[in-house]
Residue, then its C-alpha position, 0 to 999 in steps of 0.5 A: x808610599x813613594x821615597x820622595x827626592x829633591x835636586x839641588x833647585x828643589x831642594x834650595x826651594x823649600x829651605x826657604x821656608x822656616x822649618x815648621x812649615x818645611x815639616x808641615x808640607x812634608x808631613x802632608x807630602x806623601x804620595x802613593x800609587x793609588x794618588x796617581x792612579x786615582x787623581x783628585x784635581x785638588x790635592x794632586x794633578x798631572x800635566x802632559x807635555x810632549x809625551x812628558x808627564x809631571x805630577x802637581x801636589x798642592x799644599x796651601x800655599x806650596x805647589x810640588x811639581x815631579x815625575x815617578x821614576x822607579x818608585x821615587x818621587x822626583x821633585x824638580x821645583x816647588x813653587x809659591x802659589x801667587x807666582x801660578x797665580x800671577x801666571x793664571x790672572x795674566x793668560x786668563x785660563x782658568x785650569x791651573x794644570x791646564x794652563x801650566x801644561x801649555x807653557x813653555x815658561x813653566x817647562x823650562x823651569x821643570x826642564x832646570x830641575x829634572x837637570x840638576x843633582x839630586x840631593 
């Protein structure tokens, strides 16, 4: 199992849940080599981008977007699924990942976390 990291806007994400669903996300976010090698569209997904790579776990209602680097887990954002879906109704593609991939929006967003410090 991969240690999982949050930056600062990650991290300030999901302390906006209350914390029984923080460690029920968390007891369900764990990631292994073998999910990234053997990717399942539902539970985990990967985006490219301009020779970037970005992982996507789902949870419910909760979506973790972050890159592997050294054997951590970089989480960047940590959104709510009605914002993706939002986004999926109003550009009418109906691959999550696929759509998210083309837009410069949601790169930004990743771009905000991949600077940020790490917590």
């Amino acid at each position: 199992m991969l240690q999982i990291v949050f930056n600062e806007i990650s991290a300030a994400e999901i302390s906006q849940l209350d914390t029984l669903a923080q460690l029920q996300i968390f007891d369900e976010f764990q990631v292994t080599h073998d999910d990234l090698e053997h990717l399942d569209g539902e539970k985990f997904g990967k985006l490219t981008r301009d020779g970037k790579t970005l992982y996507r776990f789902r949870s419910d209602d909760w979506r973790f977007y972050f890159e592997v680097a050294e054997d951590k887990v970089i989480v960047h954002r940590v959104l709510h699924k009605g914002t993706l879906s939002d986004f999926l109704y109003r550009s009418k593609i109906s691959s999550e990942d696929d759509a998210l991939a083309d837009s410069k929006h949601f790169w930004k967003l990743i771009d905000e976390g991949r600077n940020a410090k790490a917590q």
